[in-house]
C-alpha positions as CSV (number, residue, x, y, z in Angstrom):
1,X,79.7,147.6,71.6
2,X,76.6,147.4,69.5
3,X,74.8,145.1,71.7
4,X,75.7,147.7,74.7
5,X,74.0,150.2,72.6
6,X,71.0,148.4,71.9
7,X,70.4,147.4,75.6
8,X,70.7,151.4,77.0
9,X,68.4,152.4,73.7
10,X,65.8,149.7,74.9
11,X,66.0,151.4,78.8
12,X,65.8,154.7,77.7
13,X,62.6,154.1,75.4
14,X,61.0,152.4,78.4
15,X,61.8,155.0,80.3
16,X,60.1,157.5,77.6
17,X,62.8,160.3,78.4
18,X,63.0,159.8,74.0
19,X,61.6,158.5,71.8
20,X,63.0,156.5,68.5
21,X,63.7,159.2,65.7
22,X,65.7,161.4,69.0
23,X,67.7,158.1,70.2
24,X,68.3,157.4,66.3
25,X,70.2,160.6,66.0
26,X,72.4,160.3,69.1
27,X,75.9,159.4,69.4
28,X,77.2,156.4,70.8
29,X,78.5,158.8,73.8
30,X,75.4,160.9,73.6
31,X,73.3,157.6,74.4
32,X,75.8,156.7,77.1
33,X,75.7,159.8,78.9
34,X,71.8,159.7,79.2
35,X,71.8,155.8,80.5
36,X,74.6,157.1,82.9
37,X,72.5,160.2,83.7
38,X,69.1,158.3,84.1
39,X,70.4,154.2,85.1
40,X,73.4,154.7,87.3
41,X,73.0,155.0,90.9
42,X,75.3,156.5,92.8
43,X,76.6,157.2,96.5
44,X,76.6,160.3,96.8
45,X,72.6,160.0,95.8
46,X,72.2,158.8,99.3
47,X,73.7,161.5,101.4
């Protein structure tokens, strides 16, 4: 789970929607939400 963490912090810092000290104060869900919001593609995108 950590590891999973680490990984979507590392995407959204390169994607500079946040920066550290914002990221550091999410939630494990919080952080998963914006990696869904910002990294997952989905089908309906393409209609």
């Amino acid at each position: 789970m950590e590891l999973a963490r680490e990984d979507k912090v590392k995407d959204l810092l390169e994607k500079q929607k946040f920066n550290q000290k914002e990221i550091a104060e999410m939630t494990d869900p919080q952080i998963e939400y914006y990696h869904w919001l910002y990294f997952e593609d989905f089908v309906y995108d393409y209609m």
